[in-house]
N, C-alpha and C positions, 0 to 999 in steps of 0.2 A: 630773318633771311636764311640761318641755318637750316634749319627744318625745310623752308621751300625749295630752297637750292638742291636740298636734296632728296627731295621727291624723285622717284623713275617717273618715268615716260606715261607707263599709264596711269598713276595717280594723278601728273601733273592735266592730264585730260579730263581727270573730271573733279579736277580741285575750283573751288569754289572760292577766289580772295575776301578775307572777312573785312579787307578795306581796300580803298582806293591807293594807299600810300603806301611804302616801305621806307622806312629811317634807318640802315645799318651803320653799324663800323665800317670804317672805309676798308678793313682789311676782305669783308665777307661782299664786297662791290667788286666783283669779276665779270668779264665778258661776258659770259659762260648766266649769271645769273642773273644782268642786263637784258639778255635776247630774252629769257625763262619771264623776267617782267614786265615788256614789251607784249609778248605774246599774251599775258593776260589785262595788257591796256593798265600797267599800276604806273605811278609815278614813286621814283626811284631816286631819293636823298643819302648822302652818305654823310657822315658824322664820324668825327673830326679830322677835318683836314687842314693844316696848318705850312704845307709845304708849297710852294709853289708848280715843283713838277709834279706833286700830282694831282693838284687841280686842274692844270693843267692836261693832265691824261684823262682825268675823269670827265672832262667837260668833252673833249674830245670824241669818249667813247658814249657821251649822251646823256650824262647823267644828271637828273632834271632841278636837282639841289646840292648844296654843298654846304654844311652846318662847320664855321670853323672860329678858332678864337683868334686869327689874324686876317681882320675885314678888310685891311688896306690892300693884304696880299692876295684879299679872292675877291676885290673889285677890281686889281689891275691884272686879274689874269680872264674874268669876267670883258672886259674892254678889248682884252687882245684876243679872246680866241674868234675863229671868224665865224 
């Protein structure tokens, strides 16, 4: 996700994803590189999240997985977000 994150403007126009998915660290999952995956139609996991606020943020801002070693706390944040 570092590398695509930080493509300019006009690479990212004719970047070409060599997969459908991205898996990052939760730290390299910003807004900013949500919209950047969106726009090339990827589906967008962050790895590892363990805290409840910010799976909670990240469900929030759309992000289509959540790789974490506490499942009680990302099923019951999974239930509540709406």
């Amino acid at each position: 996700m570092v590398t695509f994150a930080g493509l300019s403007e006009a690479d990212e126009r004719s970047y070409k994803p060599p997969a459908r998915l991205i898996q990052a660290p939760v730290a390299q999952v910003t807004e900013a590189s949500l919209a950047r995956a969106r726009r090339h139609k990827l589906i967008v996991q962050a790895w590892t999240v363990n805290d409840r606020a910010t799976m909670d943020l990240l469900l929030a801002q759309g992000v289509d997985g959540i790789i974490s070693d506490a499942p009680a706390t990302l099923e019951s944040a999974i239930l509540a977000a709406p």
